[in-house]
N, C-alpha and C positions, 0 to 999 in steps of 0.2 A: 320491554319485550326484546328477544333474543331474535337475528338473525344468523339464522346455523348457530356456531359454535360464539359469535361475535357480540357483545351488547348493541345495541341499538346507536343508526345513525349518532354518529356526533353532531356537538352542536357547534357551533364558530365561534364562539366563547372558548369553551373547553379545547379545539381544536389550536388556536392562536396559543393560548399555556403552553400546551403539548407539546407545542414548534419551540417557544421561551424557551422551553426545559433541555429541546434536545438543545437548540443554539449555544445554550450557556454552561454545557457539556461538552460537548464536538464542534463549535460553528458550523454545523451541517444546517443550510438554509434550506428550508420545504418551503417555506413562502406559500402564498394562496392555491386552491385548486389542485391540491397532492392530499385530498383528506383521504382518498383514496389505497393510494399507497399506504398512508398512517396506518388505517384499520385494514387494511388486508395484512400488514406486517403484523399488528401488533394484540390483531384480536382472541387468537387462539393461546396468546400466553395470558392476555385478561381471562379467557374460559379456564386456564389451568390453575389461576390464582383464586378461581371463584369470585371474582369481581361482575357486580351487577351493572354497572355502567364505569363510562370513562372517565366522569369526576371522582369515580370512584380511586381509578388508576392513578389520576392528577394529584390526588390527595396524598396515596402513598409513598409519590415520589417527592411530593413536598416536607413528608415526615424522616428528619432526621438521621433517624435508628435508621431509614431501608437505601441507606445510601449505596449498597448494591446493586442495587435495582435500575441505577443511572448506568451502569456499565450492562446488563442486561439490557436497556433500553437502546442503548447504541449499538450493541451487538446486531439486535433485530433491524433495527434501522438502518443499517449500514448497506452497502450494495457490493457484497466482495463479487465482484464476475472479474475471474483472472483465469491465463490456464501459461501453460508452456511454451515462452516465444511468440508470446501475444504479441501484436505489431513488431515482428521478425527487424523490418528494415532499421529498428535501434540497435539490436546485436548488430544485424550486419555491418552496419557503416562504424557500431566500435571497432570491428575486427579486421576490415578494410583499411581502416585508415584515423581511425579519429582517435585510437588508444594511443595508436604510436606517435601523433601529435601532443598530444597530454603531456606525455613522458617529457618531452621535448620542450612544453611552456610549462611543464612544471619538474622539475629537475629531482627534486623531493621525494616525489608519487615512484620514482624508479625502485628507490629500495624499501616506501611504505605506502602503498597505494589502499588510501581509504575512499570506502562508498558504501552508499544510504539508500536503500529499498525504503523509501519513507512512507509508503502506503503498501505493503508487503501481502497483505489479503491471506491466503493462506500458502503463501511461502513460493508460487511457481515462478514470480520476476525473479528472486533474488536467487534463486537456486539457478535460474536460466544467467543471468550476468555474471554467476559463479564461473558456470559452466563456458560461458564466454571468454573470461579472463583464463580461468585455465586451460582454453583452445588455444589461445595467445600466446602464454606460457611458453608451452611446451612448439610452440611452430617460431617463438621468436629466440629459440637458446637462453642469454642469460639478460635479456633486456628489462624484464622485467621479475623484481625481483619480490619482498612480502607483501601480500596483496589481502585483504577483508573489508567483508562485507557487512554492515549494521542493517538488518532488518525491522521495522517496525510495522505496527497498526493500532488501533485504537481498539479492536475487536479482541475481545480475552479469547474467544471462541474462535477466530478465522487462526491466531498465534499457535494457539494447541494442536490446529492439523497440521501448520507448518514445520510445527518439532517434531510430531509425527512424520513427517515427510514421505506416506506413503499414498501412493496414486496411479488410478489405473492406469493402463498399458495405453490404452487406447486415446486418452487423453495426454501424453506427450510432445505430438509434434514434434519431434528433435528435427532438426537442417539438416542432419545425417545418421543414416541409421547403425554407423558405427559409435555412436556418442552413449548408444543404450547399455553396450555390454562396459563402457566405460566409467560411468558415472550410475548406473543403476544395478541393484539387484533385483532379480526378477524374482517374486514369488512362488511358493508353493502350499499345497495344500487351502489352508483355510484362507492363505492370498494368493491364491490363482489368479491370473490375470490381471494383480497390480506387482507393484516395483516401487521398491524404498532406496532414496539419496542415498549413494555410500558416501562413508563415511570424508575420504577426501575431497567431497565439496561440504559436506555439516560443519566439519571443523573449521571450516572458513569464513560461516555467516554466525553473528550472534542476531538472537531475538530480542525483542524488546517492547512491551507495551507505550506506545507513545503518543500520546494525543499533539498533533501539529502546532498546537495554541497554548501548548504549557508555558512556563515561564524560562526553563532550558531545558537544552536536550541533553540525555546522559550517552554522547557521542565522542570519540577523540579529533578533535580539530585541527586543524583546517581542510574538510574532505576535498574528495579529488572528481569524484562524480554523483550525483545523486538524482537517481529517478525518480520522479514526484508525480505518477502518469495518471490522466483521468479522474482526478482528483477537485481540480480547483473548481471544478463546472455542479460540486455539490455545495460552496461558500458563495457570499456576498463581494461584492467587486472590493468595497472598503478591506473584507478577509483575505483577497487575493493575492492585494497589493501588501496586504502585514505582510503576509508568507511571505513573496516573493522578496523583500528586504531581508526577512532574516533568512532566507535559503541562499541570496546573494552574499551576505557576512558571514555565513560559515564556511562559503566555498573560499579554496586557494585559490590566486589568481589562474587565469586561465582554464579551470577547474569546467565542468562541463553538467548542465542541467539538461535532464531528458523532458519532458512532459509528454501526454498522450494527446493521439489525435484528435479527441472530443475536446480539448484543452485550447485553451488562446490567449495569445496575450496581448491581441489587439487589443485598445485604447487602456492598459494598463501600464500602472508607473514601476518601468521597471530601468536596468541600466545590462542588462545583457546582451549579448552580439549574437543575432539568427544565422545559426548554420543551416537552417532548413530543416524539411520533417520534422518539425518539433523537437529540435536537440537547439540550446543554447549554451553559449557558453561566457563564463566571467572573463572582462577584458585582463587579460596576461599585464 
C-alpha cells in the first residue's frame, strides 16, 4: 500500500541494505533513526520508476546492468546546502592574513598556487575562493602569481549546475557590492534576475566528479589549500580519520585545511595545527 506518491513504510531489514549500499558508494553514514530522511529523499524517484516497494529498489541496485542507478542514488541522498560566502569568516581571514602566510611557508604556491573545493555542491565555495584569490590578486601587485582551483563532488547532478554557473541575483551575498559587476554577468530576458560566473573566474576552477574514498584523486600535487567544509559530520569516525590522513598527504607543508563549523576534529587522529574557526593547517 502506497503512501502519496512513496511505497509503503520500510522495513529494518531493507532499510539497514539501503544504508550498506549507500556506505559502500559514498561512505555517507545514515546509521539508525534517519529512515526518515531515506524515504522522503528517495520515494518519489521509486514512484517514477514504478517500483511497488523498496526491496523492490534494493534489488535493482543490487543488479549489475543498473549500476547508474548508484550514482542517482547519491545524488538524491546527498545534502548539497551551499550558497555564496557561506561562513564568510574563511574568505575573510584568507584575505586578511592567512594567504599571505601561505606564500611565505610555502614558497612554491607563489607562482603555482593549488586548491581543492573537495565537496563543491553546485559550484558557490569554489567560485567564492576564486573570487577570493582574485581579490588578493589584484590588491597584492605581483605576489601572487598562477593560482587554480580543483572542484569536485560526488553528485553528477549538484557538477552540472556548477558548470552551468548560473544563479539568482538574490542568492549571492557578495562582501561587496562592487564584486557583482566584476565577476558576474547579470542576465536578461529569460534570465532576469540571475547572473552567470564570467568567464575570468570559470577559467580558473576545473570540475571534477570525485568520490572522497576512491582509490586517488585525479589532482596535481602537493595542494596548497583545500576546503573540505561540513562534510565529515555525514562519515563514521573510522571514515574521518581515513580522510583526514590522506587530505594531510596530499597537502604541501604548511598548506592550509578549511573544514566547516558543523565539522570537528575533536578526539580525531589527526597531525594538523588549529588556527581557529575551523581552518588548520599542515606543520611547515
Amino acid at each position: 500500500m502506497r503512501i502519496g506518491s512513496a511505497p509503503a513504510t520500510i522495513s529494518t531489514t531493507t532499510y539497514e541494505q539501503l544504508c550498506g549500499l549507500i556506505f559502500e558508494h559514498s561512505r555517507i553514514h545514515l546509521g539508525p533513526g534517519r529512515e526518515g530522511l531515506l524515504t522522503s529523499r528517495l520515494g518519489l524517484h521509486l514512484h517514477q520508476l514504478g517500483l511497488e516497494s523498496w526491496e523492490d529498489y534494493r534489488d535493482l541496485l543490487r543488479d549489475e546492468k543498473n549500476s547508474d542507478e548508484h550514482d542517482v542514488l547519491i545524488d538524491l541522498i546527498s545534502t548539497n546546502h551551499t550558497r555564496f560566502f557561506r561562513e564568510p569568516i574563511h574568505f575573510q581571514r584568507l584575505a586578511d592574513g592567512l594567504l599571505s602566510q601561505l606564500l611565505l611557508d610555502c614558497p612554491q604556491a607563489r607562482g603555482d598556487l593549488r586548491c581543492w573545493s573537495a565537496a563543491a555542491s553546485t559550484g558557490e565555495e569554489a567560485y567564492s575562493l576564486a573570487i577570493t584569490l582574485s581579490e588578493y590578486a589584484l590588491s597584492h601587485g605581483g605576489t601572487l602569481g598562477h593560482w587554480s582551483i580543483d572542484a569536485s563532488d560526488i553528485s553528477r547532478k549538484a557538477l552540472r549546475r556548477a558548470e552551468r554557473a548560473i544563479y539568482p541575483l538574490n542568492s549571492l551575498h557578495l562582501p561587496r557590492p562592487e564584486l557583482l559587476a566584476r565577476y558576474f554577468q547579470k542576465g536578461s530576458g529569460p534570465y532576469e534576475g540571475q547572473a552567470k560566473v564570467k568567464a575570468n573566474i570559470l577559467e580558473r576552477v576545473r570540475l571534477n566528479k570525485i568520490n572522497l574514498f576512491q582509490k586517488t584523486y585525479p589532482l596535481q600535487q602537493p595542494l596548497h589549500i583545500i576546503f573540505c567544509r561540513n562534510v565529515l559530520i555525514y562519515f563514521s569516525v573510522d571514515c574521518q580519520n581515513q580522510l583526514l590522513k590522506r587530505l594531510h598527504s596530499i597537502l604541501a607543508p604548511g598548506g592550509l585545511l578549511v573544514i566547516g563549523h558543523s565539522d570537528s576534529l575533536v578526539h580525531l587522529d589527526h597531525d594538523f595545527i588549529s588556527l581557529g574557526g575551523s581552518i588548520y593547517k599542515r606543520r611547515p
